[in-house]
C-alpha beads as a LAMMPS data file, in Angstrom:
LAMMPS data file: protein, C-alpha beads

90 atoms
89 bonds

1 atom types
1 bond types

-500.0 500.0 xlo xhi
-500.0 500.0 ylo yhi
-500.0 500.0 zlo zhi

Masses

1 110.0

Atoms # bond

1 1 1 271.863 93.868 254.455
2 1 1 273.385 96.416 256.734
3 1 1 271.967 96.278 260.729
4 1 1 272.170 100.145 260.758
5 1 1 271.956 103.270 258.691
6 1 1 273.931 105.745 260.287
7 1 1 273.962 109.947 258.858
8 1 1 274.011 112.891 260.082
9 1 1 270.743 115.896 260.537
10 1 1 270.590 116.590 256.666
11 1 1 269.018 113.218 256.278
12 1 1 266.839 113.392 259.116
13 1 1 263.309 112.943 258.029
14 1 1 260.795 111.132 258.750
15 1 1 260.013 109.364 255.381
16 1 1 263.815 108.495 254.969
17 1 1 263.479 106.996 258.716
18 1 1 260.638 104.814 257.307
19 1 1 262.533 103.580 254.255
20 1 1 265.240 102.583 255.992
21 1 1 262.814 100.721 258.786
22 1 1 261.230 98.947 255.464
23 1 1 264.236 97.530 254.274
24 1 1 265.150 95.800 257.402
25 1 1 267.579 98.169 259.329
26 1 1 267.658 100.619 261.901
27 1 1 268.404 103.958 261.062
28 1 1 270.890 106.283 263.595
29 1 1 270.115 109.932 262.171
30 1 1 269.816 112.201 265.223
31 1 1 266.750 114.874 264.200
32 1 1 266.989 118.121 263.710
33 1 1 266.926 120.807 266.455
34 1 1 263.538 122.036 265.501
35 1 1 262.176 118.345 265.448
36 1 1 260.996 116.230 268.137
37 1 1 263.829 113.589 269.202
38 1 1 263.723 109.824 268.280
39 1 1 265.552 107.757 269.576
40 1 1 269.362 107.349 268.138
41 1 1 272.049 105.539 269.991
42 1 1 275.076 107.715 270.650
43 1 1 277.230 104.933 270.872
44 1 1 276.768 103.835 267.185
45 1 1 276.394 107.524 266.000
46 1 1 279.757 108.201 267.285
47 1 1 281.734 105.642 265.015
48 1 1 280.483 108.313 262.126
49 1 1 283.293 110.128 262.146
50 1 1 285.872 107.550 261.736
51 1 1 283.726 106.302 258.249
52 1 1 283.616 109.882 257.132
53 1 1 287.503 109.962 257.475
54 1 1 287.829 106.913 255.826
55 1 1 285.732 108.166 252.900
56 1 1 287.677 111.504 253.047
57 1 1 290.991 109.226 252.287
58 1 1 289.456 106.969 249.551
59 1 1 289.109 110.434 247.873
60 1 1 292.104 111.319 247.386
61 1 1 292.481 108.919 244.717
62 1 1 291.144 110.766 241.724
63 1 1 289.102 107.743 240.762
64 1 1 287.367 107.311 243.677
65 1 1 286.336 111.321 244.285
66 1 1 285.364 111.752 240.440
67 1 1 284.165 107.961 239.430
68 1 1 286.059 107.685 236.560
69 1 1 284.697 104.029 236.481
70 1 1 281.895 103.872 234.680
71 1 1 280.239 100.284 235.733
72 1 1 279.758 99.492 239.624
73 1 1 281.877 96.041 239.465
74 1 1 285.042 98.383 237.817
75 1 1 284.552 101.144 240.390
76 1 1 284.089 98.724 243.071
77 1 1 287.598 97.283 242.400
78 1 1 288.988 100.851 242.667
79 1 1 287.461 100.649 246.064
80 1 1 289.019 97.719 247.071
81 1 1 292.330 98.957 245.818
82 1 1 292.236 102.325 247.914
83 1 1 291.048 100.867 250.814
84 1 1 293.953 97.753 250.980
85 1 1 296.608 100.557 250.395
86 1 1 294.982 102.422 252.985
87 1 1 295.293 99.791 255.365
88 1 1 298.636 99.190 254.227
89 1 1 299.801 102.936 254.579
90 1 1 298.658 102.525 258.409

Bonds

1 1 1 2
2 1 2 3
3 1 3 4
4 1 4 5
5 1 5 6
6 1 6 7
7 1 7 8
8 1 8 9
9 1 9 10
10 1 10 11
11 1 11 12
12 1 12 13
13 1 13 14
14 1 14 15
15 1 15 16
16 1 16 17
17 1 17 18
18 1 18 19
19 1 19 20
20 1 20 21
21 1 21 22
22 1 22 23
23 1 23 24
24 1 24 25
25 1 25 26
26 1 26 27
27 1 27 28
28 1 28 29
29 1 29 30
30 1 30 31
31 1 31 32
32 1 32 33
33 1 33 34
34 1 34 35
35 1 35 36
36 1 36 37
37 1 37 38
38 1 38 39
39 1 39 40
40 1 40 41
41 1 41 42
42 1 42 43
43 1 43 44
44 1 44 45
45 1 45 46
46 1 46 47
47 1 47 48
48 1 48 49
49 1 49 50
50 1 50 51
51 1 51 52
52 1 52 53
53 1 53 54
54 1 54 55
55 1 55 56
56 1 56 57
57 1 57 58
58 1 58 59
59 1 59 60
60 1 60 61
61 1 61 62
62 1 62 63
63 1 63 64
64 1 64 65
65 1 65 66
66 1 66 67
67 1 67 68
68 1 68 69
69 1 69 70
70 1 70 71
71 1 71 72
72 1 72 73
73 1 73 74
74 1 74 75
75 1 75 76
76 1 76 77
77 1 77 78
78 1 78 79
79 1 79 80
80 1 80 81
81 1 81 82
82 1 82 83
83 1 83 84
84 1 84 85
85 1 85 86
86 1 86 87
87 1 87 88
88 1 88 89
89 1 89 90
C-alpha cells in the first residue's frame, strides 16, 4: 500500500481526497486556484515530475502507450521490461 498519492489539480477534489484517506494513504494533490488550500507538501509534490518523465519514456514502447497486453500479469512484465532497459539506457 503506497504512503502517498501524489497528482496534479485535475484530480483535486474533495471526494477523491477522502478515498485516498480511506485506503490508508495520504494524498499530495495541490487544489485548485478557486478552492480553499489543504495542506500538500511541496517537497513530495515536487518528485512528480521526474515519475511523469519516467511514464513519458515507458511510452515509447508501443506496448506500454497502447496496452497491447491484454491481462495485468502480461502487461505488467512489459513494464518490467521497459523500465530495466530504461535503467540500462542511463
Amino acid at each position: 500500500m503506497p504512503k502517498w498519492v501524489i497528482a496534479d489539480r485535475g484530480y483535486s477534489s474533495h471526494s477523491f481526497r477522502d478515498h485516498i484517506w480511506n485506503l490508508g494513504a495520504r494524498p499530495a494533490i495541490p487544489t485548485k486556484r478557486n478552492e480553499a488550500p489543504v495542506a500538500c507538501p511541496g517537497w513530495i509534490y515536487t518528485n512528480r515530475n521526474q515519475v511523469e518523465r519516467l511514464w513519458a519514456r515507458l511510452k515509447e514502447w508501443r506496448a506500454v502507450a497502447t496496452r497491447y497486453e491484454k491481462t495485468a500479469c502480461s502487461f505488467m512484465g512489459v513494464l518490467y521490461i521497459a523500465a530495466a532497459c530504461d535503467w540500462i539506457k542511463r
